[in-house]
C-alpha positions in Angstrom: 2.7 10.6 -10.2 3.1 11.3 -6.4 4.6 9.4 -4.3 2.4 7.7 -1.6 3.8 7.7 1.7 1.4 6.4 4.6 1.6 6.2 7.9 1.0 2.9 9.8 -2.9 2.8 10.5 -5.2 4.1 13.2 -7.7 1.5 14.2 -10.8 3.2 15.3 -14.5 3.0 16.1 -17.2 5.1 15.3 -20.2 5.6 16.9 -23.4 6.7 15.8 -27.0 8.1 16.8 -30.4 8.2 16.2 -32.3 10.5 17.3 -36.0 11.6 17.4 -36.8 15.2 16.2 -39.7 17.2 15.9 -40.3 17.7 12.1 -43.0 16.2 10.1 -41.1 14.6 7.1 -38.5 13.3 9.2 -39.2 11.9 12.4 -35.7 11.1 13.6 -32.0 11.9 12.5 -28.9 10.3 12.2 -25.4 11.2 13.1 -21.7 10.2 14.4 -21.4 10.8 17.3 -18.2 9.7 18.6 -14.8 8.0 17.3 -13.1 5.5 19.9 -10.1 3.5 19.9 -10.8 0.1 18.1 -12.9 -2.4 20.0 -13.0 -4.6 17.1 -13.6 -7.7 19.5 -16.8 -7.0 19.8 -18.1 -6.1 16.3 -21.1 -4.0 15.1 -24.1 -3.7 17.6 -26.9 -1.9 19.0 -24.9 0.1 21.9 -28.8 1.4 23.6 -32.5 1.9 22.4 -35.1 3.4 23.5 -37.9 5.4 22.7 -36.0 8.6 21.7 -32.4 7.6 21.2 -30.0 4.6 19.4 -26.8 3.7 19.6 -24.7 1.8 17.2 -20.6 0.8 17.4 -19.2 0.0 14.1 -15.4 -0.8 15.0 -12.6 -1.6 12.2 -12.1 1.4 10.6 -8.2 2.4 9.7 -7.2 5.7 9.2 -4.0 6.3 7.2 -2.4 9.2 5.9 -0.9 9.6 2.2 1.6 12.4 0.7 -1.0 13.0 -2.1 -3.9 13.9 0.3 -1.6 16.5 2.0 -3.8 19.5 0.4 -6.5 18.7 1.9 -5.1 18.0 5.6 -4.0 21.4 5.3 -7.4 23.1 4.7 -9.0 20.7 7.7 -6.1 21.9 9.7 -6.8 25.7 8.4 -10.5 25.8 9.3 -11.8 26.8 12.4 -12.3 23.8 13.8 -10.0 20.4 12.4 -12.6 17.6 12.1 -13.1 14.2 11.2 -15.2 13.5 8.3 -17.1 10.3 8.2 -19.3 9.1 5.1 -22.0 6.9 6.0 -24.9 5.3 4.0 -28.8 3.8 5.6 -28.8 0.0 5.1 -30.8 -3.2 6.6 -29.6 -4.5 9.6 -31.3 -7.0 11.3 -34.4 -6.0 9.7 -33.9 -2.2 10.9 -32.9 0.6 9.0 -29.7 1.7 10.2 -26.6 4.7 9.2 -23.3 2.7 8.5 -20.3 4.5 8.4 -18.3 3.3 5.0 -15.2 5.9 5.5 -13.6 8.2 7.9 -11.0 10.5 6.8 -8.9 13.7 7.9 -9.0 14.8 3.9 -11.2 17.9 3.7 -10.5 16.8 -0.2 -11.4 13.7 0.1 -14.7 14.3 2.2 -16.1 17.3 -0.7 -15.3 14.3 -3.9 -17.4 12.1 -1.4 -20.3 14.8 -1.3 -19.9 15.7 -4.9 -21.0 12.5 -5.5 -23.9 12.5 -3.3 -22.6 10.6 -0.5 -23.7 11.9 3.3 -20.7 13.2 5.1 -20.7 14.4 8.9 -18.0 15.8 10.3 -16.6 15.1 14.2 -14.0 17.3 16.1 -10.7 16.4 16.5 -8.8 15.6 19.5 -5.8 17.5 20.7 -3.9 14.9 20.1 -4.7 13.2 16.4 -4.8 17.5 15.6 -1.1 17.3 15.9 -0.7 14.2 14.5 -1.8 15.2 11.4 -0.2 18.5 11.7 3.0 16.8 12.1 2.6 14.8 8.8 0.9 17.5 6.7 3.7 19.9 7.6 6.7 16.9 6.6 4.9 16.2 3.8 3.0 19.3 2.3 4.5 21.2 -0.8 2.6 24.0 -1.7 3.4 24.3 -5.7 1.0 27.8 -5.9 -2.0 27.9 -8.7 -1.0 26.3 -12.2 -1.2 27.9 -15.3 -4.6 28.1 -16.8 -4.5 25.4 -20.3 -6.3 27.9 -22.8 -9.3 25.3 -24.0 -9.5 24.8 -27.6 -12.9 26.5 -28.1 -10.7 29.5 -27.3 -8.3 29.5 -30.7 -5.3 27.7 -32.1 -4.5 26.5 -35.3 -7.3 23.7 -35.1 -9.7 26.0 -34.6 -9.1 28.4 -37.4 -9.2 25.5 -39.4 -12.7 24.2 -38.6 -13.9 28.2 -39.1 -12.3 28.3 -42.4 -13.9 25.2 -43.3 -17.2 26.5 -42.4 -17.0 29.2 -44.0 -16.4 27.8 -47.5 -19.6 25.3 -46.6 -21.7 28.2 -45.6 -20.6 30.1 -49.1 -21.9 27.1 -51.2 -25.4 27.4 -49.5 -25.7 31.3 -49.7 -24.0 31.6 -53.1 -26.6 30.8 -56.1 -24.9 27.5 -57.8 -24.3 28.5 -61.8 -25.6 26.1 -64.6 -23.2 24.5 -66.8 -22.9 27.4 -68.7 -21.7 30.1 -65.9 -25.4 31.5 -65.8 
């Protein structure tokens, strides 16, 4: 197993937006729309509201960095633009419907298991300086061991195999094969 090195924590806050659009099956739309240094003295809360636009702050969030997630710092760094990704869900809060923000993570890994398993991710650009940050780490920590062998499956032959087809074979003869009386007729 890898060895998890981490980095002491960035404490940060995200914010997010709803917005009213023009389409008929969803009248508004939300997204993050900024990350902040941590103002985690205040707590969640409705930033502004009106007609068109929300704002919410959800502060608290840390951001770490682990050896084992090092592939995937790599491809954000590699893409066109390095981004944050943040995973958020629609839950109740104070009796309105509202997108929290569960993670937030540099891992371009880490963000495609999230929406693999059906999870909303949004992604944020990075600043100059958290870009080289994690370009700093990823390139101390990032071993690039090249693609592994393929493991040939067992469907595709091996002693075990030959084994079950030998087997089914004889089982297949004993239906097709007319079964003699007791007298060899």
């Amino acid at each position: 197993m890898m060895e998890k090195n981490t980095t002491l924590p960035l404490t940060l806050s995200i914010i997010m937006q709803r917005r009213s659009i023009n389409n008929r099956w969803q009248p508004f739309q939300w997204k993050p729309i900024e990350i902040l240094p941590d103002m985690s003295d205040a707590g969640v809360r409705l930033l502004m509201a009106d007609e068109h636009e929300q704002r919410w702050i959800f502060p608290g969030f840390a951001v770490q960095l682990f050896t084992d997630e090092t592939p995937g710092y790599f491809l954000n760094l590699s893409s066109e633009m390095p981004c944050w990704f943040v995973m958020w869900r629609i839950e109740e809060i104070n009796g309105a419907e509202v997108a929290v923000p569960k993670t937030i993570s540099l891992s371009y890994d880490e963000a495609a298991r999230q929406v693999d398993g059906g999870e909303q991710v949004d992604t944020l650009p990075l600043s100059a300086e958290v870009a080289a940050w994690l370009a700093e780490y990823t390139q101390q920590h990032f071993r690039y061991e090249g693609k592994k062998p393929r493991k040939r499956p067992s469907f595709e032959g091996g002693e075990g195999v030959q084994k079950m087809a030998d087997a089914e074979k004889s089982s297949v003869a004993r239906l097709v094969a007319p079964e003699k009386d007791r007298h060899g007729r």
